[in-house]
C-alpha positions, 0 to 999 in steps of 0.5 A: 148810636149817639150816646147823647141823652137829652131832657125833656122841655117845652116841645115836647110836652107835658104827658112826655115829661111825666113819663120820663120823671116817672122813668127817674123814679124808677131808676132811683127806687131803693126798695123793691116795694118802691120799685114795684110802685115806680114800675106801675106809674111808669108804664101808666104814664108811658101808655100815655106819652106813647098815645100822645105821640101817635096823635101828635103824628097822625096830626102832623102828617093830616095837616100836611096831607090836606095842605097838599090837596088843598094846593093840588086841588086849587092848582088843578081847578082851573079857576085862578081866583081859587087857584092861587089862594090855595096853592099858596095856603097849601104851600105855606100851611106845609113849611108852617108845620115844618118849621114848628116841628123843626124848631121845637116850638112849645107844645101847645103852639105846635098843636095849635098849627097842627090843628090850625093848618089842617082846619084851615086846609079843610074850609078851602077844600069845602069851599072849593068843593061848594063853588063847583 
């Protein structure tokens, strides 16, 4: 194990942060009343922090699920026209969802691919879907 502790910044968004200025909090509370009080922001906002990061990774993995199919999809619908458009949108939308998780872009910019990519996916496997 790493004894390496690291801060909370920008990637890793707002209800995270909260939660670990809460955790501070509660190491620092001097009194028992004040450790009681810290206690129950804390688990407040670690219930919150923990939510979050579910959806963050239901919402990582569905934008690279659907940027596979949509590039298993085209690859495998014998229309070229169709084909490499969503080969190569699939291919692309998986590294975009890499690299913005890899290099811990801001918050809000991660969610925007996430949400971007795993939208686009959808429109090109209803497209597909409708030209057939």
């Amino acid at each position: 194990m790493s004894d390496r502790r690291r801060e909370p910044d920008d990637a890793d968004g707002p209800l995270f942060r909260e939660a670990h200025r809460r955790a501070e909090q509660l190491d620092n509370a001097a009194t028992p009343q004040a450790r009681r009080g810290a206690w129950a922001g804390f688990l407040r906002a670690a219930a919150v922090a923990l939510a979050e990061g579910f959806l963050r990774e239901a919402a990582i993995w569905g934008a690279v699920l659907f940027s596979v199919l949509a590039a298993v999809f085209g690859a495998t619908s014998g229309r070229p026209a169709l084909a490499v458009p969503m080969v190569i949108s699939g291919v692309a939308g998986a590294v975009l969802v890499f690299v913005a998780v890899r290099r811990r872009w801001s918050f809000g910019s991660q969610w925007a691919v996430f949400l971007g990519v795993l939208l686009f996916q959808a429109v090109l496997i209803v497209v597909l879907w409708q030209a057939g």
